[in-house]
VOMAR-653576 format. One record per residue: x, y, z of N, C-alpha, C in turn; residue number from 0; residue in one letter. Coordinates in Angstrom, 3 decimals. Layout:
% residues N
X/Y/Z/X/Y/Z/X/Y/Z/NUM/a
...
This chain:
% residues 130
0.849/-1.178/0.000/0.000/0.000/0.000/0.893/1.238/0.000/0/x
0.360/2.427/-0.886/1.277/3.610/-0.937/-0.141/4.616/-0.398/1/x
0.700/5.675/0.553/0.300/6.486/0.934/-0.002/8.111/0.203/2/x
-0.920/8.871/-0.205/-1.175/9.643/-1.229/-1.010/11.117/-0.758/3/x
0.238/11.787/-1.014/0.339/13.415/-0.189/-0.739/14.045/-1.206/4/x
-0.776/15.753/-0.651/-1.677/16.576/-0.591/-1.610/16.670/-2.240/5/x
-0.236/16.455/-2.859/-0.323/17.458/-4.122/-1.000/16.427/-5.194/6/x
-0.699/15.588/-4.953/-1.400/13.933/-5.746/-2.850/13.742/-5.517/7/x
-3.490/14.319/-4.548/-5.090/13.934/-4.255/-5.170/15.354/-4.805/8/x
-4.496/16.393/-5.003/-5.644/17.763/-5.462/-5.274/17.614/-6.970/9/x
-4.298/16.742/-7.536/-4.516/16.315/-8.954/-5.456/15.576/-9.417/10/x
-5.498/14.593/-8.698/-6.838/13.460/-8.741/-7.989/14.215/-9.078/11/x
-8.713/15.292/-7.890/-9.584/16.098/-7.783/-9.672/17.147/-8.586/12/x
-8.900/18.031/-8.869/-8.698/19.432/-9.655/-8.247/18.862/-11.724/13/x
-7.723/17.886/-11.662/-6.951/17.889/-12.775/-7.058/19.039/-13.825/14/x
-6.031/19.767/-12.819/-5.754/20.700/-13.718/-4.355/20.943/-14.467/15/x
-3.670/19.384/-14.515/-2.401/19.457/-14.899/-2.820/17.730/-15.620/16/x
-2.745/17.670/-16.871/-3.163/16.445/-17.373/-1.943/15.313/-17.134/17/x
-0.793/15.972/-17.128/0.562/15.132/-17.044/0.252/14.388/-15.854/18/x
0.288/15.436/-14.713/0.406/14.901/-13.226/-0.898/13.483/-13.025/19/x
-2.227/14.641/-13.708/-3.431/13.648/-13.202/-3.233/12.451/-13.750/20/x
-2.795/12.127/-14.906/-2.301/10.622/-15.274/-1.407/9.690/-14.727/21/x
-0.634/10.490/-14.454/0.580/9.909/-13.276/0.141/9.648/-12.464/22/x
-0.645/10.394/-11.334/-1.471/10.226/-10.174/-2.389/9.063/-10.062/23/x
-3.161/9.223/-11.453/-4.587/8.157/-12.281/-3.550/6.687/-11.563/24/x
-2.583/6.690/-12.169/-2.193/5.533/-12.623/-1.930/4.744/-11.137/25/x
-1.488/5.843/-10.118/-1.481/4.694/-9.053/-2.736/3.863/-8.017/26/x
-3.632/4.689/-8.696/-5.081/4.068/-8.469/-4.989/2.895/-8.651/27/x
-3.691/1.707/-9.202/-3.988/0.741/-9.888/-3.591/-0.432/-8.553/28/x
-3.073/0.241/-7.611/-2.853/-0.232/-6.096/-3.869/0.550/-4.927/29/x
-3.344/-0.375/-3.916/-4.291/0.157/-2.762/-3.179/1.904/-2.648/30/x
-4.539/2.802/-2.180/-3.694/4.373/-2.059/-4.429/4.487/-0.476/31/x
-3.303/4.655/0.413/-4.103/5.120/1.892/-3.974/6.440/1.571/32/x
-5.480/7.057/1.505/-5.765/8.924/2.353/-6.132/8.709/3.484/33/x
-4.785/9.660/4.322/-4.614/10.196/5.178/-5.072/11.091/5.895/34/x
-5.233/11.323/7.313/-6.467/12.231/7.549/-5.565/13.572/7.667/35/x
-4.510/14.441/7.858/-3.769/15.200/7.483/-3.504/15.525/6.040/36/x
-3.610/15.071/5.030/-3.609/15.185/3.608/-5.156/15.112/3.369/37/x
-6.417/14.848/3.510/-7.635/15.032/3.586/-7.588/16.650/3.879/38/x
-7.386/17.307/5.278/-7.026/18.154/6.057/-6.980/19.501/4.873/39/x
-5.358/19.014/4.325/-4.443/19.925/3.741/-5.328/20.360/2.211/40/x
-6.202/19.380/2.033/-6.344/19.071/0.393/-7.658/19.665/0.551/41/x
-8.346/19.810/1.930/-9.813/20.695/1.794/-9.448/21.962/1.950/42/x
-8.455/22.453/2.755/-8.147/24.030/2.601/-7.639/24.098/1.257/43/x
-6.642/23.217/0.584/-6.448/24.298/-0.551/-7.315/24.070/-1.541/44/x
-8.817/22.834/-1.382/-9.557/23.335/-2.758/-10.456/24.471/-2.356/45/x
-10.814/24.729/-0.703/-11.486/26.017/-0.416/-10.068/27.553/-0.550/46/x
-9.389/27.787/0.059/-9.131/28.711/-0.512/-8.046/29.023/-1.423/47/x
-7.424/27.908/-2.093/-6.885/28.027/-3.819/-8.035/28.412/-4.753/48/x
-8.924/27.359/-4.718/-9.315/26.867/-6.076/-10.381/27.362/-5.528/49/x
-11.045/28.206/-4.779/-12.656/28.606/-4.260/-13.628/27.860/-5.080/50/x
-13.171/26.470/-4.415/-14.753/25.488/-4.430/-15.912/25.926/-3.068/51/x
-16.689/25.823/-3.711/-17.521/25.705/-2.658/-17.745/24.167/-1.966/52/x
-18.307/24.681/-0.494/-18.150/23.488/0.356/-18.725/22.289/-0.304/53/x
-19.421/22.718/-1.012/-20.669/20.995/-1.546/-19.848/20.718/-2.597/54/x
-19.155/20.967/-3.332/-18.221/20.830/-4.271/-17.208/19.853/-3.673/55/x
-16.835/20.289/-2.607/-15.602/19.863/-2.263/-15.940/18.364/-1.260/56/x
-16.472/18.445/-0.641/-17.680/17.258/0.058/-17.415/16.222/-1.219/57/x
-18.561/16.685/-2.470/-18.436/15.639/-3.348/-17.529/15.211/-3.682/58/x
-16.674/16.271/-3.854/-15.217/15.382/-4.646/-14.362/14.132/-3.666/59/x
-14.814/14.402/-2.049/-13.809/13.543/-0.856/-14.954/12.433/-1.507/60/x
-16.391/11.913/-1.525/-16.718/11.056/-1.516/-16.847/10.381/-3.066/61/x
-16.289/11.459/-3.842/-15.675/10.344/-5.116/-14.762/10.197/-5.294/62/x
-13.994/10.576/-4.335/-12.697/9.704/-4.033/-12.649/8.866/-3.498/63/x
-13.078/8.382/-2.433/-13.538/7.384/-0.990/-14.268/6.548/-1.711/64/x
-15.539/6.738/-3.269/-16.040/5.942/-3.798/-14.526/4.699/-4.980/65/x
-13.455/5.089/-4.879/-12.388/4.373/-5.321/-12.338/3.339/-4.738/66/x
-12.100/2.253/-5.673/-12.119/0.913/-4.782/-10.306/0.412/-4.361/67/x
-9.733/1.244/-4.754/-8.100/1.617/-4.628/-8.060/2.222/-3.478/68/x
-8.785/2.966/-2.843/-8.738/4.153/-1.922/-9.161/3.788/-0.711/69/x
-8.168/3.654/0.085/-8.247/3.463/1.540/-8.139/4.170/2.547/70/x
-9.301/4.766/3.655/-9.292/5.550/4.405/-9.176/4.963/5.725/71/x
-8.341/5.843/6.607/-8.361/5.522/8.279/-9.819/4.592/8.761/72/x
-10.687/5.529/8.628/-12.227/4.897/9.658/-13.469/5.959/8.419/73/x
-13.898/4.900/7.503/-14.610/5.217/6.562/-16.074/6.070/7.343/74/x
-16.387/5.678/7.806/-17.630/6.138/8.912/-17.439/7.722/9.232/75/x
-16.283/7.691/9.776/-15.498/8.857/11.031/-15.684/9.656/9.986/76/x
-14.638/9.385/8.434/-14.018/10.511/7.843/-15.657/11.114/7.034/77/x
-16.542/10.474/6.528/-17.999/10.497/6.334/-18.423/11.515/6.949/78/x
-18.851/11.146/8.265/-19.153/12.079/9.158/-19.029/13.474/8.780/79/x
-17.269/13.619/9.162/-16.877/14.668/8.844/-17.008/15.825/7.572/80/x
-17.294/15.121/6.850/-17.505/15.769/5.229/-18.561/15.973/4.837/81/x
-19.555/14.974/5.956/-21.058/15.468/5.744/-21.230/16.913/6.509/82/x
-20.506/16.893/7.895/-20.898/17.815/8.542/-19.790/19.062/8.311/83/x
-19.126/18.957/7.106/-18.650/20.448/6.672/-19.987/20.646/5.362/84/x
-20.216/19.804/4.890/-21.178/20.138/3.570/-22.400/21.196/4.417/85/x
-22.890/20.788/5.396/-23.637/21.695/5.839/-23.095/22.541/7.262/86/x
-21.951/23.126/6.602/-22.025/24.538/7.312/-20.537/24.909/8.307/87/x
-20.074/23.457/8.513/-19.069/22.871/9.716/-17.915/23.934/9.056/88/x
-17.176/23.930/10.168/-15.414/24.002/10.079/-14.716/22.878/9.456/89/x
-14.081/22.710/8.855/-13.801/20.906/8.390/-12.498/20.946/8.762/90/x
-11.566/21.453/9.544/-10.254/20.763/10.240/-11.241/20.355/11.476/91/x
-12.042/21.093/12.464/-12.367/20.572/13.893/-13.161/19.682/13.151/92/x
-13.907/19.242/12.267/-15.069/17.883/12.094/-13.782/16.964/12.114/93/x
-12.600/17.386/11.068/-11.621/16.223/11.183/-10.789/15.889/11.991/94/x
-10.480/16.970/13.036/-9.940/16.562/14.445/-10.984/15.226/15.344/95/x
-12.414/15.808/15.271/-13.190/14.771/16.032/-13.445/13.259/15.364/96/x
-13.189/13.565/14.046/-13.524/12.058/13.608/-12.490/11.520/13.292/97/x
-11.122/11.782/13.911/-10.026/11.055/13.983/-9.354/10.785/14.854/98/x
-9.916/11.097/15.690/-9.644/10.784/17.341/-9.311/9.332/17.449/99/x
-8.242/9.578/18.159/-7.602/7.460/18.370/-9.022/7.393/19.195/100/x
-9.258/5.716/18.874/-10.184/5.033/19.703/-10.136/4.620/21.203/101/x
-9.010/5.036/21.663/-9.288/5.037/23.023/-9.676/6.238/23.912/102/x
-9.315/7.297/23.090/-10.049/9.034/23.495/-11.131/8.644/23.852/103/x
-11.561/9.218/25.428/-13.374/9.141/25.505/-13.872/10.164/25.545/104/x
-13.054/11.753/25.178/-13.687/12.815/24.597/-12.386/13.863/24.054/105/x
-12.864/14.836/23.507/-12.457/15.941/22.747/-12.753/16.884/23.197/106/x
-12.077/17.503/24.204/-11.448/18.631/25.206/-11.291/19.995/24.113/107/x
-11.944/20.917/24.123/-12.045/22.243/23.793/-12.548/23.628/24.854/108/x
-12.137/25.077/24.024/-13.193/25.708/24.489/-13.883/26.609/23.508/109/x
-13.779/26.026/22.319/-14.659/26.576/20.979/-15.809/25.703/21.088/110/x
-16.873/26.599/21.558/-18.581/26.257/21.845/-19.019/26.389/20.378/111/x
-17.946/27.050/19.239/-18.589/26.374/18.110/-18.760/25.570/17.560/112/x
-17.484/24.766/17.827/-16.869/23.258/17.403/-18.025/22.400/17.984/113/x
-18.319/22.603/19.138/-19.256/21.468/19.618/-20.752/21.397/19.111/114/x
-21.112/22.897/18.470/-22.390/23.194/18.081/-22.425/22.527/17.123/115/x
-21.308/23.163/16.002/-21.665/22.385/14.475/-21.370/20.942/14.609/116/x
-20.618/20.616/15.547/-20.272/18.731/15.648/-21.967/18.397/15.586/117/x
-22.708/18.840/16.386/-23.870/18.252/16.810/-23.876/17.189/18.197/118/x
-25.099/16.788/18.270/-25.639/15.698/18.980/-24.925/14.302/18.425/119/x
-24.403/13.523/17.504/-23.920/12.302/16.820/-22.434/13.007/16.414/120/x
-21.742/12.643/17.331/-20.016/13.071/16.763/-19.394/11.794/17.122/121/x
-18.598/11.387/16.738/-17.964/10.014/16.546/-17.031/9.887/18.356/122/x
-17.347/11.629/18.856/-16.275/11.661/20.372/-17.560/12.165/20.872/123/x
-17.482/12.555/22.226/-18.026/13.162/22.752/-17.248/14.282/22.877/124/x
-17.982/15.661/23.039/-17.196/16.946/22.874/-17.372/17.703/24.156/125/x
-16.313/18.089/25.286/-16.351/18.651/26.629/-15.701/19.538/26.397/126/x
-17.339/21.071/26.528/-16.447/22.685/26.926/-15.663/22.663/28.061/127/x
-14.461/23.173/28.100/-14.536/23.999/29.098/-14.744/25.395/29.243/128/x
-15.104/25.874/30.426/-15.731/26.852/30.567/-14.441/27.930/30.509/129/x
């Protein structure tokens, strides 16, 4: 399994360089782990490089994730997360909470926004402090 940095998944997504996206295409032909830090890196720069909008950019993580090459940390978690930037979220804190090692039994903040847009169903439980 090869692991896929930031500049290789915003070719995949953007192909806006036909050389690269073929090059890139081609290692689809093995398992590719995305990473939840290169997920991260690759939603800020299609929001503020390439000013996709959020539903734009949502779609493009889950036609990537729809790759049967494409292997993610915790398919569920990273879901989550991309649903809950499509409507409205921060998407580094959705991806801080839905990548939380599994033995975390919560996600310690004091951004009362983070916990708002997480919602009621977050993959952690989310504790303000005051």
């Amino acid at each position: 399994m090869i692991a896929l940095d930031t500049n290789v998944v915003v070719r995949l997504i953007v192909r806006d360089d036909e050389g690269q996206y073929a090059s890139a295409r081609q290692l689809l032909d093995e398992e590719c782990r995305l990473i939840w830090t290169v997920v991260v890196e690759t939603g800020w720069i299609l929001e503020a490089v390439y000013r996709w909008p959020r539903e734009a950019i949502a779609q493009a993580f889950e036609d990537l994730m729809a790759i049967e090459t494409i292997i993610v940390p915790d398919d569920d978690a990273m879901r989550w997360a991309i649903g809950r930037f499509a409507h409205g979220a921060d998407f580094a804190d959705m991806m801080h909470l839905a990548s939380c090692d599994p033995i975390a039994r919560e996600f310690v903040s004091f951004d009362k926004r983070l916990a708002k847009q997480a919602g009621d169903k977050t993959p952690i439980q989310v504790r303000l402090l005051g």
